[in-house]
C-alpha positions as CSV (number, residue, x, y, z in Angstrom):
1,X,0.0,0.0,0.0
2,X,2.9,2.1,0.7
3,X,5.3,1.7,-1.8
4,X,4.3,3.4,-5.0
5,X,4.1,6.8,-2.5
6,X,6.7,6.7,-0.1
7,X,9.3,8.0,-2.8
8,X,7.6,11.0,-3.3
9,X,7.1,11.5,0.6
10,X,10.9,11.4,0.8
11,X,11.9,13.8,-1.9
12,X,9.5,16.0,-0.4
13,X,11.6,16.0,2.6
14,X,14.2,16.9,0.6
15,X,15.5,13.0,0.5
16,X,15.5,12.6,-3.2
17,X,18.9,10.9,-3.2
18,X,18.5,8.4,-0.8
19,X,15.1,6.6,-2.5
20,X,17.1,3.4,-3.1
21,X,17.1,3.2,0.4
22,X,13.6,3.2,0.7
23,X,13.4,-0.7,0.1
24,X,17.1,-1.2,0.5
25,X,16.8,-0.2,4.1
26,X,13.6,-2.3,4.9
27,X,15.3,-5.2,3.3
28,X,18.6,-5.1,5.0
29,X,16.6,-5.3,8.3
30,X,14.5,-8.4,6.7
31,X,18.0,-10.4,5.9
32,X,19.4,-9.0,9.2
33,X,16.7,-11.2,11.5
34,X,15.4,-14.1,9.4
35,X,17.9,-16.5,11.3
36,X,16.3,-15.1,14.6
37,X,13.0,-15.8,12.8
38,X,14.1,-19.2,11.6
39,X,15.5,-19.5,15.1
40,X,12.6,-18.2,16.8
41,X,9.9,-20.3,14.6
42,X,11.5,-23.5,15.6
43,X,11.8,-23.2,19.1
44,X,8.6,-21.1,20.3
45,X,6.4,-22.0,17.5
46,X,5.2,-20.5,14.3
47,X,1.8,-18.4,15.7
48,X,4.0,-16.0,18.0
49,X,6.4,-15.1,15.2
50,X,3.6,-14.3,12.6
51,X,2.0,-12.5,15.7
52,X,5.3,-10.0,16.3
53,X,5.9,-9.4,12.7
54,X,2.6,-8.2,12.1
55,X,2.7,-6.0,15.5
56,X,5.5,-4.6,14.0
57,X,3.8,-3.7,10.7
58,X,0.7,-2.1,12.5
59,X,3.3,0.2,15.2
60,X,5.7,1.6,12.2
61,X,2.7,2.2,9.7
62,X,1.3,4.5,12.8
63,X,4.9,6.6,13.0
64,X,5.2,7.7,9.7
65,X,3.1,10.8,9.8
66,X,4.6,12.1,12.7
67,X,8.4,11.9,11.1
68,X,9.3,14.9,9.0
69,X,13.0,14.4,8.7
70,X,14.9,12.1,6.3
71,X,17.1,10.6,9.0
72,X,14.1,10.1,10.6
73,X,12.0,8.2,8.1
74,X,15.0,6.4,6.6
75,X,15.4,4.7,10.3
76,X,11.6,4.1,10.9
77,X,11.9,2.3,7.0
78,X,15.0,0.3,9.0
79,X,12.8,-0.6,11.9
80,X,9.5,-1.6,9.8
81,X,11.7,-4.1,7.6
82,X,11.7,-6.3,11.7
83,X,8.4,-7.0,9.8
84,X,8.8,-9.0,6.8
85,X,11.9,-10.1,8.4
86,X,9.9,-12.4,10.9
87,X,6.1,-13.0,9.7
88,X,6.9,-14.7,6.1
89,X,9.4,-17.2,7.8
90,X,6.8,-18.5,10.0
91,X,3.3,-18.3,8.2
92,X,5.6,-20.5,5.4
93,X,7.3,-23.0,8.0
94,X,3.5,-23.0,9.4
95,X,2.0,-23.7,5.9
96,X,4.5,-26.4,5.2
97,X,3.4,-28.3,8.6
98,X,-0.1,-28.4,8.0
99,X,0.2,-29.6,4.3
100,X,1.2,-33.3,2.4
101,X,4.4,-33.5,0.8
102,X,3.3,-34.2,-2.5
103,X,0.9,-31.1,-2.7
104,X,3.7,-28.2,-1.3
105,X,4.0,-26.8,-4.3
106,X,0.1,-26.2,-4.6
107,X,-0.5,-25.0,-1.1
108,X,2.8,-22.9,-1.6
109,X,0.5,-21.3,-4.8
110,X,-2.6,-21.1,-2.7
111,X,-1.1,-19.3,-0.2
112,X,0.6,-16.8,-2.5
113,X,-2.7,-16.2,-4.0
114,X,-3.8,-14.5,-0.5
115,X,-0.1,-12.4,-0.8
116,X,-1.0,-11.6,-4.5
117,X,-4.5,-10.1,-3.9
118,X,-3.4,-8.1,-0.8
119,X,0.0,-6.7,-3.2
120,X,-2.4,-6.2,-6.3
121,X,-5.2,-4.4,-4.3
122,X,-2.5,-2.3,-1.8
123,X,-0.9,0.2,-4.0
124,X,-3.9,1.3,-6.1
125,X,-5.4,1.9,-2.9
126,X,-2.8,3.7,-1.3
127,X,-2.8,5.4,-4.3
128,X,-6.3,6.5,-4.5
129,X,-6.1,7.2,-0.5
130,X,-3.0,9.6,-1.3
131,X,-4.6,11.3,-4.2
132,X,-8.1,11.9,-2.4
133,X,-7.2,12.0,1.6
134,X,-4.0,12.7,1.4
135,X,-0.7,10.5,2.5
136,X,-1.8,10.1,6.4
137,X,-5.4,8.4,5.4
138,X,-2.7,5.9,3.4
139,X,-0.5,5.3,6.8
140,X,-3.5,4.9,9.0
141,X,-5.2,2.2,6.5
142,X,-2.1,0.4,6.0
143,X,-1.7,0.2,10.3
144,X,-5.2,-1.1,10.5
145,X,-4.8,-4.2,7.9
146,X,-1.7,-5.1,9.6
147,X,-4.1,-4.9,13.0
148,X,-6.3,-7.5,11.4
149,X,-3.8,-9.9,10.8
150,X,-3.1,-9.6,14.5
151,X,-6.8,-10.6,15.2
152,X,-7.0,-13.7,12.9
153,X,-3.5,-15.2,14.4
154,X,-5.1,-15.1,17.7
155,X,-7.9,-17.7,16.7
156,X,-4.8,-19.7,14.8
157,X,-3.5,-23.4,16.8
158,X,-0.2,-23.8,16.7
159,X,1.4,-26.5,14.9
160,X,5.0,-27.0,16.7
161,X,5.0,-30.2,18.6
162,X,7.0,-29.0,20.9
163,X,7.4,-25.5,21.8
164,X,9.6,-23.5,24.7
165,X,9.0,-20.2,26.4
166,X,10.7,-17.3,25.2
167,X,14.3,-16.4,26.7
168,X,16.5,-13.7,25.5
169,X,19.3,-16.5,25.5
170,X,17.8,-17.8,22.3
171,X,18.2,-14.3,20.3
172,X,22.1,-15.8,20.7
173,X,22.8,-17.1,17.1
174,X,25.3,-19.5,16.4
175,X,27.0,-19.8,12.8
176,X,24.8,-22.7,11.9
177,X,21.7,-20.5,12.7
178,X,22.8,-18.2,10.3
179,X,22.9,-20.6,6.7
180,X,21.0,-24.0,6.0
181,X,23.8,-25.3,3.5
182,X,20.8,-27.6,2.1
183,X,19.4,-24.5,0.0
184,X,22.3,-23.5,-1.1
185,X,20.9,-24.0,-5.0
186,X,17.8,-22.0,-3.9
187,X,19.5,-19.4,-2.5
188,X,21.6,-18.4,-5.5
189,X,18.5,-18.8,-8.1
190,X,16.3,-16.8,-5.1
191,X,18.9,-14.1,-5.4
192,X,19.1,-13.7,-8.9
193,X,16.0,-13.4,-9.3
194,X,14.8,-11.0,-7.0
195,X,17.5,-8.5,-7.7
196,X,15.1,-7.1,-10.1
197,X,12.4,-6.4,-7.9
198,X,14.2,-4.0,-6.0
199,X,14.8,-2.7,-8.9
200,X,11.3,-2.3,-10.2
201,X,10.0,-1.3,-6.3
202,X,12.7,1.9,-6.5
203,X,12.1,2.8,-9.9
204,X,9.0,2.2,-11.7
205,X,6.8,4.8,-9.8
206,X,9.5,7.4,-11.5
207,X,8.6,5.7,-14.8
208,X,5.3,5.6,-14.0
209,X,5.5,9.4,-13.7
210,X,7.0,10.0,-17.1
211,X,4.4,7.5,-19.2
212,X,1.7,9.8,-17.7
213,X,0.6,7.2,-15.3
214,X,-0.6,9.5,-12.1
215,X,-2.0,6.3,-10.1
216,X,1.9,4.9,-8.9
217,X,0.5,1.6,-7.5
218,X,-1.0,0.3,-10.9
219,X,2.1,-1.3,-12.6
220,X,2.1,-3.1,-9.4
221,X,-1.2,-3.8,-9.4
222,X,-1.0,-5.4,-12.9
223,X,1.7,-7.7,-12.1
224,X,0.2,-8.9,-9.5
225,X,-2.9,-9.7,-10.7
226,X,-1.1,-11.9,-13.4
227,X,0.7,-13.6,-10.8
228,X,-2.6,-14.4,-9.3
229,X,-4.1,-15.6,-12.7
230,X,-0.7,-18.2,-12.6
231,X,-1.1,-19.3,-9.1
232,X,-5.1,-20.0,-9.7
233,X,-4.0,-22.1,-13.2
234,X,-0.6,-23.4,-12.6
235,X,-0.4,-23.7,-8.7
236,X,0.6,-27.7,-9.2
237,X,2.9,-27.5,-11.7
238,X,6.2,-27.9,-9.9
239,X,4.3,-30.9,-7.8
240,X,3.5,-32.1,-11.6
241,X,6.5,-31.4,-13.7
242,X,8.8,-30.8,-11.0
243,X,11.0,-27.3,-9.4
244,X,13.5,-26.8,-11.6
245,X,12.0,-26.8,-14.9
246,X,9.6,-24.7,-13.9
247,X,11.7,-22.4,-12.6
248,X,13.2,-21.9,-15.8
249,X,10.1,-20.9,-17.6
250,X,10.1,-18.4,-15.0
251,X,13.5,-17.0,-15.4
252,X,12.7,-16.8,-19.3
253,X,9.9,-15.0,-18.1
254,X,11.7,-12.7,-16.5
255,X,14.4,-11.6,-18.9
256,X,11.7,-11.1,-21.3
257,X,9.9,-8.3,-18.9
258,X,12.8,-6.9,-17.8
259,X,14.4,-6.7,-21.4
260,X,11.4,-5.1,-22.6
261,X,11.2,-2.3,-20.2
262,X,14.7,-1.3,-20.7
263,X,14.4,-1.6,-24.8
264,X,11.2,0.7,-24.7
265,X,9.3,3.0,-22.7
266,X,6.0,3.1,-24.2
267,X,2.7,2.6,-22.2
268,X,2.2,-0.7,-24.1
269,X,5.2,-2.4,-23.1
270,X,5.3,-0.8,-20.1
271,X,2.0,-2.9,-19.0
272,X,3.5,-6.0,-21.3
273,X,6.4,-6.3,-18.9
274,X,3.9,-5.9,-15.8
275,X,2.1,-8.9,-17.3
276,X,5.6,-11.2,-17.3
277,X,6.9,-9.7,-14.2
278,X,3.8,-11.3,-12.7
279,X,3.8,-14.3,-14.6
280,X,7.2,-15.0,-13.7
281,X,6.2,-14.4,-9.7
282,X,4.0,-15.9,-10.2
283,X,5.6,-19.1,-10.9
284,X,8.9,-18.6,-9.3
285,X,8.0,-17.8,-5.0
286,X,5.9,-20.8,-4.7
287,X,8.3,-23.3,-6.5
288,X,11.0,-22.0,-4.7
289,X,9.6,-22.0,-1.4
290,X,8.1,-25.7,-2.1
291,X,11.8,-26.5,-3.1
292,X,13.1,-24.9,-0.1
293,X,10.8,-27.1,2.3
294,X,12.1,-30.1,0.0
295,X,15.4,-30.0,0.8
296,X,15.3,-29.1,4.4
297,X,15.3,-31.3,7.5
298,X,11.8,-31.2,9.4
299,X,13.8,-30.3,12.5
300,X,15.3,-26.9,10.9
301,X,12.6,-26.1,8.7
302,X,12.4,-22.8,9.9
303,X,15.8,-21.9,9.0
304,X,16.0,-23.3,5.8
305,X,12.8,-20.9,5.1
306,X,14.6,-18.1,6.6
307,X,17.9,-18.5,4.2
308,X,15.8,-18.7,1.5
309,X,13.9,-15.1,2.1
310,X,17.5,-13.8,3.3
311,X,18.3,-14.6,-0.4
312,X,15.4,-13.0,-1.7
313,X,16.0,-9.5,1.2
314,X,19.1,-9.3,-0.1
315,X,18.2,-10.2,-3.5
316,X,15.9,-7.2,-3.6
317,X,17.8,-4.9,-1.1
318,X,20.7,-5.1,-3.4
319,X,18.8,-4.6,-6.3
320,X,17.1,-1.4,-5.0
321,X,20.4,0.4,-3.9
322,X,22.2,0.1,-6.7
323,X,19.3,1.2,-9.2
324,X,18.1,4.0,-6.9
325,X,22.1,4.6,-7.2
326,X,22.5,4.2,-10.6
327,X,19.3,6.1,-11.4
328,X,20.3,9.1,-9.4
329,X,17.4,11.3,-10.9
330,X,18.3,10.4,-14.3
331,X,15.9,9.1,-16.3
332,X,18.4,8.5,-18.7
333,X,20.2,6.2,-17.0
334,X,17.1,3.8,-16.1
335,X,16.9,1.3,-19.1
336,X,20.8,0.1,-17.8
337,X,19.1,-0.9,-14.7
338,X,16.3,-3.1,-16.7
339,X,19.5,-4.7,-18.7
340,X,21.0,-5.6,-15.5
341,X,18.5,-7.2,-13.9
342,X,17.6,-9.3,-17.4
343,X,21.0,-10.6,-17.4
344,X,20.9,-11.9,-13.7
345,X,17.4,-13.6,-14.8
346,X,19.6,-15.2,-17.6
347,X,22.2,-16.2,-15.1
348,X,19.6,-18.0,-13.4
349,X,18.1,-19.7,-16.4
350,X,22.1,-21.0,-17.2
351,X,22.3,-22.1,-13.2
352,X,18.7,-24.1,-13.2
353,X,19.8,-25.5,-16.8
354,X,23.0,-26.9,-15.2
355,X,21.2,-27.9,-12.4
356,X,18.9,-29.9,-14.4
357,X,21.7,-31.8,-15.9
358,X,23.7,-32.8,-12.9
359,X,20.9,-33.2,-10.9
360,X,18.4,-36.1,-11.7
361,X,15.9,-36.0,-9.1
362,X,12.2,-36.2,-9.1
363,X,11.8,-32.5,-7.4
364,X,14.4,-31.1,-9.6
């Protein structure tokens, strides 16, 4: 809901320079405590996690209209990021114990049918809030569906076996908290690929702009509704036809959409490359998070779920400081930052590809 305004909110601060940090910032928080979160989620249980992370969402969407400096924001961005950082982890580690193994992948697509509709519907109504209300209405909305989340996980049973009170003692991580070496493949595709959507989350509400486009949140909201449309009609693939090659649809996917944005900047393609974007989200967060719970030990699921969002927090943290970087008010110098991310989706395709070769397994 946020997103496709918050850029403008900080270059009216006078913070134009540092919008890359406006995801890169929230990210860097997410990476910095999914292996508390993995941590956390296997010792006391997966309710309590999803609980603080959405307490988290509902307190910083509350601050932001009472901070009016850059420094000021730019922390309360660093703070919010404890959010995604812990509620993801657990509501997929919570997902994954509930559901058999041979339909993870379509629950994995279920589920990210609920994530899709709430990211399709949130920035055209933040949008429309900002535009009508004003940016405060936005903040205040955005807190109150975060306090909703609260309410359902109160009525949710938790599904660790065995569970231990809280101690600070446990917010100790030891190396082997901090990587689960059996998603090491998932990690570097997860990576790759989700360099460019810190790159599209920085700077497509600047393109946006330029096309003429005064609603921000719609290329967003485009995308996401094709990802829906490919998790309603293709949510069992990877359970059918296995991860890996479906992964690589994906990353062809994405080279395509990001190639086409950077090539040209009409509305057409602009809303062409929405369309893959989603496809190829559509297809990629589900089989990689079914792939993830694959390879992982029952006993450490929660950490191999955390490495593989610190893959994608970094993925798109990295992604969204460089380009806001790169960009640096230049409009000139956005297309490069399309290219770039199209190679990395290539770089993927040539990893899965060898993958597929020197890996026969039925998953794969």
């Amino acid at each position: 809901m946020m997103i496709p305004e918050l850029p403008d909110y900080l270059t009216a601060m006078g913070g134009q320079p540092y919008i890359g940090l406006i995801i890169a910032l929230f990210t860097f928080t997410a990476g910095l405590s999914r292996p508390f979160s993995g941590k956390l989620t296997d010792t006391i249980g997966r309710v309590p996690v999803m609980a603080f992370g959405s307490l988290v969402c509902c307190v910083a969407s509350l601050f932001y209209p009472f901070v009016h400096v850059v420094w000021g924001f730019l922390l309360l961005r660093f703070l919010h990021g404890f959010s995604t950082g812990t509620k993801p982890t657990a509501t997929a580690a919570y997902v994954a114990d509930i559901i058999p193994e041979n339909r993870r992948g379509e629950a994995a697509g279920m589920l990210g049918i609920f994530t899709a509709t709430g990211m399709s519907l949130g920035p055209a109504i933040g949008s429309y809030l900002t535009m009508s209300m004003g940016i405060n209405p936005m903040f205040f909305v955005s807190s109150a569906f975060a306090l909703l989340s609260i309410l359902i996980l109160l009525n949710m049973k938790e599904t660790l076996v065995q569970t231990e009170r809280f101690r600070f003692s446990m917010l100790k991580i030891s190396r082997s908290d901090l990587f689960e070496p059996r998603v090491l493949n998932v990690f570097v595709v997860m990576f790759a690929v989700s360099f460019s959507s810190g790159v599209i989350l920085t700077l497509i509400p600047d393109v946006s702009k330029t096309l003429g486009i005064h609603n921000k949140g719609l290329f967003f909201t485009v995308y996401t509704i094709a990802s829906l449309v490919v998790r309603v009609f293709a949510s069992k693939s990877s359970d059918v036809y296995g991860r890996v090659p479906v992964m690589i649809v994906s990353s062809i996917l994405l080279a395509l959409g990001m190639g086409i944005l950077g090539v040209s900047q009409s509305v057409w393609s602009f809303w062409t490359a929405a369309i893959l974007f989603g496809f190829s989200w559509g297809l990629n967060t589900p089989t990689l998070t079914a792939w993830t719970i694959d390879l992982s030990h029952p006993d450490y699921r929660g950490r191999a779920l955390a490495t593989m969002y610190i893959a994608l927090e970094a993925g798109i943290g990295v992604g969204a400081w460089w380009s806001g970087w790169w960009y640096g008010g230049k409009l000139a110098n956005i297309p490069v930052a399309f290219y770039v991310s199209s190679v990395l989706a290539l770089a993927s395709l040539g990893y899965l590809v060898w993958w597929k070769r020197t890996h026969r397994t039925v998953v794969g």
